[in-house]
KOLMIPA-695530 format. One record per residue (C-alpha): x, y, z; residue number from 1. Coordinates in steps of 0.2 Angstrom, whole numbers, padded with zeros to 4 digits, m for minus. Layout:
// KOLMIPA-695530
[[X, Y, Z], NUM];
...
***
This chain:
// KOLMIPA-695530
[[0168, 0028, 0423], 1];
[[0182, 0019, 0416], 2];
[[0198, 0026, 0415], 3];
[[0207, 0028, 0399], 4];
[[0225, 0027, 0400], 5];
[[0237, 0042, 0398], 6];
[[0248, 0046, 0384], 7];
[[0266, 0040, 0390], 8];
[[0280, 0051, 0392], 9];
[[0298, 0040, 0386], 10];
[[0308, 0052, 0392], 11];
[[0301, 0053, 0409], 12];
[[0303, 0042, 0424], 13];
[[0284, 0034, 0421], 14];
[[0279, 0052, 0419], 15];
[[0264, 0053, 0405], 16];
[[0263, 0072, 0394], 17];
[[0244, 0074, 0400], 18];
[[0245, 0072, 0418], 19];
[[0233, 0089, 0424], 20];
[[0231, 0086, 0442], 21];
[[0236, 0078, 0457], 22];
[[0223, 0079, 0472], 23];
[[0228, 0074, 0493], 24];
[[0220, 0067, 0504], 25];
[[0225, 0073, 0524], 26];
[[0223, 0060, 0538], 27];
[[0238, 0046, 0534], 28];
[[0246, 0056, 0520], 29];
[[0250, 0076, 0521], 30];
[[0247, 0075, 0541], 31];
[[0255, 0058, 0550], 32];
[[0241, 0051, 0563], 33];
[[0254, 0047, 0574], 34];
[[0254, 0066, 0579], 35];
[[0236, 0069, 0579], 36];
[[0235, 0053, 0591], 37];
[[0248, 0060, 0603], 38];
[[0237, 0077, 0600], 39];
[[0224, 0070, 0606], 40];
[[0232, 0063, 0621], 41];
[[0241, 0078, 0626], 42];
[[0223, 0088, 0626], 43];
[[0214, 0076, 0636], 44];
[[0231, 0079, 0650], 45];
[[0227, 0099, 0647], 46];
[[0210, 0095, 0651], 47];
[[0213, 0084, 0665], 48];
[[0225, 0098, 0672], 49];
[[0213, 0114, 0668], 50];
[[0199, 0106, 0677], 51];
[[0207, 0096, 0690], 52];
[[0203, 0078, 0685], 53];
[[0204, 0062, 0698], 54];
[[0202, 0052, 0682], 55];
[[0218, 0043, 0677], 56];
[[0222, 0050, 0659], 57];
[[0223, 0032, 0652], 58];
[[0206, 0031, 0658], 59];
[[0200, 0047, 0652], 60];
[[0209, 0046, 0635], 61];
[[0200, 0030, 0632], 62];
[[0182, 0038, 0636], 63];
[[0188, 0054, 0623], 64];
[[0190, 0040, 0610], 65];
[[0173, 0031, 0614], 66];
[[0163, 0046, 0612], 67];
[[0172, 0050, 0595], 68];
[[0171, 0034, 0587], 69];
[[0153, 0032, 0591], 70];
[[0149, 0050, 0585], 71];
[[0155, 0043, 0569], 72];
[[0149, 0026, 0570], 73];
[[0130, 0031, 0570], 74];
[[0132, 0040, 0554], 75];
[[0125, 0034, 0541], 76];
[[0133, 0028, 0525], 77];
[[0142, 0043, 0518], 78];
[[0136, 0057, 0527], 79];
[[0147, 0070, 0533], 80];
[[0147, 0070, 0553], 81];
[[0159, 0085, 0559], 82];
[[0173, 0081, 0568], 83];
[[0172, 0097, 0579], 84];
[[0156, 0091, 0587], 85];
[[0163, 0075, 0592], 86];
[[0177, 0082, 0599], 87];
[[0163, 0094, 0611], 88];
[[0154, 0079, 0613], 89];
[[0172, 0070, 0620], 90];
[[0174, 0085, 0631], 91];
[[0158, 0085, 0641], 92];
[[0161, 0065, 0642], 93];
[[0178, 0067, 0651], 94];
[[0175, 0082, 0661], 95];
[[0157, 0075, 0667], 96];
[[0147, 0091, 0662], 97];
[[0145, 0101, 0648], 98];
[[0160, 0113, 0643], 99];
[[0156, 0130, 0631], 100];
[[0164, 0125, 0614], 101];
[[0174, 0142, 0618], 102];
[[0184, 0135, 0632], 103];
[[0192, 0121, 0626], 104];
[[0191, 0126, 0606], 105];
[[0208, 0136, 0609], 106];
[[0215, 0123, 0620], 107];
[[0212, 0109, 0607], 108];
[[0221, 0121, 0593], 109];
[[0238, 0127, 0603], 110];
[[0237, 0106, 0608], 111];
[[0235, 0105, 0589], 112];
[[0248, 0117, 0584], 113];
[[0261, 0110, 0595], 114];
[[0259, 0094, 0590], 115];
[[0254, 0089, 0573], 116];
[[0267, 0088, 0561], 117];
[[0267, 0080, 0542], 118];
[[0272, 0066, 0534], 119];
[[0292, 0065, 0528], 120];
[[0292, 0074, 0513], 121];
[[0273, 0080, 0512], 122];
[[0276, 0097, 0512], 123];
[[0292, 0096, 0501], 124];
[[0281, 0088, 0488], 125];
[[0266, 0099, 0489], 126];
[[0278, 0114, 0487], 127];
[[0287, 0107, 0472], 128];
[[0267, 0103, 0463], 129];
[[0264, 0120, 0467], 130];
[[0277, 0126, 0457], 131];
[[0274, 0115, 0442], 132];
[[0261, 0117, 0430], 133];
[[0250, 0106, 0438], 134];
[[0234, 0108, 0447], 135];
[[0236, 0104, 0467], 136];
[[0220, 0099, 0476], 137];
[[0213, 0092, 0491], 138];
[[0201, 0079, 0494], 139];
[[0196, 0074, 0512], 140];
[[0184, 0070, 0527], 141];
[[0188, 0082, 0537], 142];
[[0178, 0100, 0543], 143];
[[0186, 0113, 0534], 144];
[[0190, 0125, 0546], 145];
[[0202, 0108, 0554], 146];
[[0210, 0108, 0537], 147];
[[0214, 0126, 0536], 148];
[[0223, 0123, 0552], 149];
[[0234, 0109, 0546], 150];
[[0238, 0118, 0531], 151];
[[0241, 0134, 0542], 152];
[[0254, 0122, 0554], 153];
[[0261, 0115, 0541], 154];
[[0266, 0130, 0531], 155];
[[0255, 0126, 0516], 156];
[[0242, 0141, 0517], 157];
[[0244, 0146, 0497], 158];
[[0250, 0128, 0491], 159];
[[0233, 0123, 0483], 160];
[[0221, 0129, 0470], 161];
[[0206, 0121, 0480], 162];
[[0202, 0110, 0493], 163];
[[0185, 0098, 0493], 164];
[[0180, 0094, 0511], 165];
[[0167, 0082, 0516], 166];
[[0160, 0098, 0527], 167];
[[0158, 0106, 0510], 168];
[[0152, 0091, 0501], 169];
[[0138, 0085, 0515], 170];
[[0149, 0067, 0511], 171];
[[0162, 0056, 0514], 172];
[[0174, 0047, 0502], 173];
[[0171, 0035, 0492], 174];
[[0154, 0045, 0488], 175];
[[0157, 0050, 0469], 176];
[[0150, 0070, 0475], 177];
[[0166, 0072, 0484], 178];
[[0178, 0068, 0468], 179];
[[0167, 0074, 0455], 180];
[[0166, 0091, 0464], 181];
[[0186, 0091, 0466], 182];
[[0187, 0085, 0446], 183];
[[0174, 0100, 0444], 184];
[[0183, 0113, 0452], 185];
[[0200, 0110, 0444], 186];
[[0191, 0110, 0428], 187];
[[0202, 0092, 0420], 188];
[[0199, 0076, 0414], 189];
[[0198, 0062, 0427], 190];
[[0209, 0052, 0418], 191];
[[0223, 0066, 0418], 192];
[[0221, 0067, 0440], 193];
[[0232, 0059, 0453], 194];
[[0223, 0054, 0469], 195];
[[0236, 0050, 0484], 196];
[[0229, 0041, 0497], 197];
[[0231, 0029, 0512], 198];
[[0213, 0020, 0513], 199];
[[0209, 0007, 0499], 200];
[[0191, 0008, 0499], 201];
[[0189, 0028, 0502], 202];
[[0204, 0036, 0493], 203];
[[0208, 0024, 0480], 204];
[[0193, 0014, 0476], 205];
[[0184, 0031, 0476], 206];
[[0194, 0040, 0465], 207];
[[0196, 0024, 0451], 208];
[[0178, 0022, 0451], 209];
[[0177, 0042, 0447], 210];
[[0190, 0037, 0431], 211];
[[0205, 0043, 0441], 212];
[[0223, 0038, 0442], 213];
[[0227, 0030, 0460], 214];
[[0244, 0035, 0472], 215];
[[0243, 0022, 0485], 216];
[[0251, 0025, 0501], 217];
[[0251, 0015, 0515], 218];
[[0234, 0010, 0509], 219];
[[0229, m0008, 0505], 220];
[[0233, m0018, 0491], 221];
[[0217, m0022, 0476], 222];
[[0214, m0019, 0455], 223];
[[0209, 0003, 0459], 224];
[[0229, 0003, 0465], 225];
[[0241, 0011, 0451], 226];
[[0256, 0017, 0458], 227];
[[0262, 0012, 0475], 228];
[[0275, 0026, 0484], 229];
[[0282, 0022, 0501], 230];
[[0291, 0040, 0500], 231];
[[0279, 0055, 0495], 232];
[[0294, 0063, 0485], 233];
[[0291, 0050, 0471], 234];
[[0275, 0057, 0466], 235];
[[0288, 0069, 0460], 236];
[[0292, 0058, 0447], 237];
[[0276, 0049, 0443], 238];
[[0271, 0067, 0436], 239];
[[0288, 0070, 0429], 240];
[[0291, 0085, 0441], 241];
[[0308, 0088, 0446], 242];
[[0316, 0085, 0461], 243];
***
C-alpha cells in the first residue's frame, strides 16, 4: 500500500495537522530488554534455590535460553508461538522434570514485577499521547495476558484505546493481519498512524508496507525508516504534542 504523505504543520516542530494515531511496539521500546534479560536470570536463581539445584546458574540459564529460542525457532514463518509455553517448556528443561505451570507461573510474575522496568521516557510519552487527541495503540508479539502485566508494572493499565497482540492475531509482525487489525480497531487512515519500533524488518518494514508512518528506534537503518528518535520523548514533537 503506498503511503501518501501528511499535510504539514509549519507551525509545529515536523508536526503534520492529520496525524490520528501513534501505535507501540513492547520488547526494545515501552519495556527495555535489558530488564527482561536480568528477569530471566534472576528466575532461573529462584528456581535453582526452590528446587535445590546442583546446576550452576550460568549453566542453567543457558539451557532456559536453549529451550526458548528453539520453541520459537520451529515456528513457522509468521505464526504466533506463545511465550508462556516456552517459558514451561524452559522450566521442565532446567529442573529435569516437568513442573505444574501453577508452581512457577507466580514465581516468574513476582521475578517479573520486580524487575522489569521501561524505557527512559516510555511511560512519560505514553501518558502525555494519552492526554492528547490522538489515538494510542499497541502492536506486538507477545501473549497478551504477558502484556497486561507490563502495562500493569509500568503503571499504564488505562493508557491505551487498544492493544493488538500476536496471541490475538494468530501472527507475528511483519504479517499485514497484525497492522491491519490495529489500523482497524482504531478506525484511521494508515497514512495518518505512527508506528515506533526497534526491529527493521518486523516493526518498520511492517508497518510502511501497511501504508504507515515509521518511528525508528534502535531499529536498523533502510527506505520504510521515516523518523529516527534516540529519546522516546521526541515523538512528542513529531505529533506536535506538547512536552
Amino acid at each position: 500500500m503506498a503511503r501518501q504523505s501528511p499535510e504539514v504543520n509549519d507551525d509545529a516542530n515536523d508536526a503534520t495537522n492529520d496525524w490520528r494515531a501513534v501505535f507501540w511496539d513492547i520488547g526494545g521500546v515501552l519495556l527495555d530488554v535489558d530488564s527482561a534479560r536480568q528477569s530471566h536470570r534472576r528466575f532461573v536463581e529462584a528456581l535453582a534455590e526452590r528446587y535445590d539445584l546442583s546446576t550452576p546458574v550460568d549453566d542453567a540459564l543457558a539451557t532456559w535460553r536453549e529451550e526458548v529460542g528453539s520453541h520459537f525457532r520451529e515456528r513457522e514463518g509468521t505464526e504466533f508461538r506463545s511465550s508462556r509455553t516456552a517459558y514451561g517448556l524452559a522450566v521442565d528443561a532446567v529442573v529435569g522434570e516437568s513442573v505444574p505451570v501453577e508452581e512457577w507461573a507466580p514465581l516468574f510474575e513476582r521475578v517479573q514485577r520486580e524487575t522489569l522496568r521501561p524505557n527512559p521516557g516510555a511511560v512519560e510519552t505514553v501518558e502525555r499521547l494519552a492526554e492528547s487527541r490522538l489515538y494510542v495503540g499497541v502492536i506486538s508479539d507477545i501473549n497478551t495476558a504477558e502484556a497486561t502485566l507490563i502495562f500493569d508494572i509500568f503503571g499504564l493499565g488505562d493508557a491505551f484505546d487498544s492493544v493488538t497482540t500476536s496471541e490475538s492475531i494468530g501472527r507475528t509482525k511483519p504479517a499485514p493481519a497484525m497492522f491491519e487489525a490495529a489500523l482497524a480497531a482504531a478506525d484511521v487512515p494508515p497514512a495518518t498512524a505512527l508506528m515506533v519500533g526497534d526491529r527493521y524488518e518486523h516493526d518498520v518494514a511492517g508497518a510502511a508496507a501497511a501504508g504507515m508512518y515509521t518511528v525508528a528506534y534502535g531499529a536498523d537503518d533502510g527506505p520504510a525508516v521515516d523518523y529516527r528518535v534516540d529519546v522516546l520523548r521526541a515523538i512528542l514533537d513529531i505529533v506536535g504534542a506538547e512536552r
